[in-house]
C-alpha positions as CSV (number, residue, x, y, z in Angstrom):
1,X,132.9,67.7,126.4
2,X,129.4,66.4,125.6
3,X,128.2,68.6,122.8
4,X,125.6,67.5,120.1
5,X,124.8,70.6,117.8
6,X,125.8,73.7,117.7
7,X,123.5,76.4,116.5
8,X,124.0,80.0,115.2
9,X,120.6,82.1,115.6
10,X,119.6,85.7,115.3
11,X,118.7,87.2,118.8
12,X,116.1,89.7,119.6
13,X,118.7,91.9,120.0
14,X,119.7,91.6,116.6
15,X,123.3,90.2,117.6
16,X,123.7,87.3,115.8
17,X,124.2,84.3,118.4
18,X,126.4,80.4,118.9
19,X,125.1,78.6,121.4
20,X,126.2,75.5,122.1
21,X,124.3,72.3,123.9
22,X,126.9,72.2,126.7
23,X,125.5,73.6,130.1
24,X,130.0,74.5,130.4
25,X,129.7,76.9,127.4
26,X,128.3,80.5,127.0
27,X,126.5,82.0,124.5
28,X,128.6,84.1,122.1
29,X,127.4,87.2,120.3
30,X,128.8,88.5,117.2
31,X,127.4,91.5,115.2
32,X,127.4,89.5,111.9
33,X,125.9,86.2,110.5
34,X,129.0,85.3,109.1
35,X,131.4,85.8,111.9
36,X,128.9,83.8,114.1
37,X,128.8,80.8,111.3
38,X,132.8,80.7,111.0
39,X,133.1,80.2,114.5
40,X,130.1,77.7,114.7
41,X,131.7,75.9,111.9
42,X,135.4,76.1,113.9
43,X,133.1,74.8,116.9
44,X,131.4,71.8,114.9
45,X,134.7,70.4,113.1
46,X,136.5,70.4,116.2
47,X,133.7,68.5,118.2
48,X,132.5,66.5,115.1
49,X,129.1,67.9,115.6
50,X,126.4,68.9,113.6
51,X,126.0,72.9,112.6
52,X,122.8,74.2,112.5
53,X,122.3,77.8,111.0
54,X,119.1,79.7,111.0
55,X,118.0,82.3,108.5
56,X,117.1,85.5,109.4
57,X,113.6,84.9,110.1
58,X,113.7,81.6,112.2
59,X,113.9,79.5,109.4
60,X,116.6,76.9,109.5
61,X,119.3,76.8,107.3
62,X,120.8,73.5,107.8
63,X,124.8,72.9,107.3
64,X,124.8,69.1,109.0
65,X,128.8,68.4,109.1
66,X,129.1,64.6,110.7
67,X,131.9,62.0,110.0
68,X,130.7,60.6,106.8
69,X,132.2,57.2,108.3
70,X,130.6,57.9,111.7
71,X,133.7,57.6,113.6
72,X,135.5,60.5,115.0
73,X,138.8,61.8,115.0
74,X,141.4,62.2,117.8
């Protein structure tokens, strides 16, 4: 898989939304911030990726979780 970022947003429905930048993935919905940042977060370590959270009003939150050494894991 080819993913970059994943991001956890608010959507106009007020569902709280991880989207990943893989065209493979689907959006997932969850009706709370946190539940959608603990899978984001799942989602980011596992694809060494970086996490980008947004606040409640469009404003980013930024939680960047990269290899401090740059190299990734098996």
């Amino acid at each position: 898989m080819s993913v970059h970022n994943v991001q956890v947003f608010l959507a106009r429905d007020a569902r709280w939304t991880l989207e990943v930048d893989d065209p493979l993935q689907v959006r997932q919905y969850f009706t709370s911030r946190a539940a959608a940042v603990a899978a984001g977060l799942k989602t980011a370590i596992a694809e060494h990726v970086a996490l980008l959270v947004h606040g409640v009003h469009g404003e980013p939150d930024e939680i960047l979780l990269k290899e401090r050494d740059g190299e990734r894991r098996p």
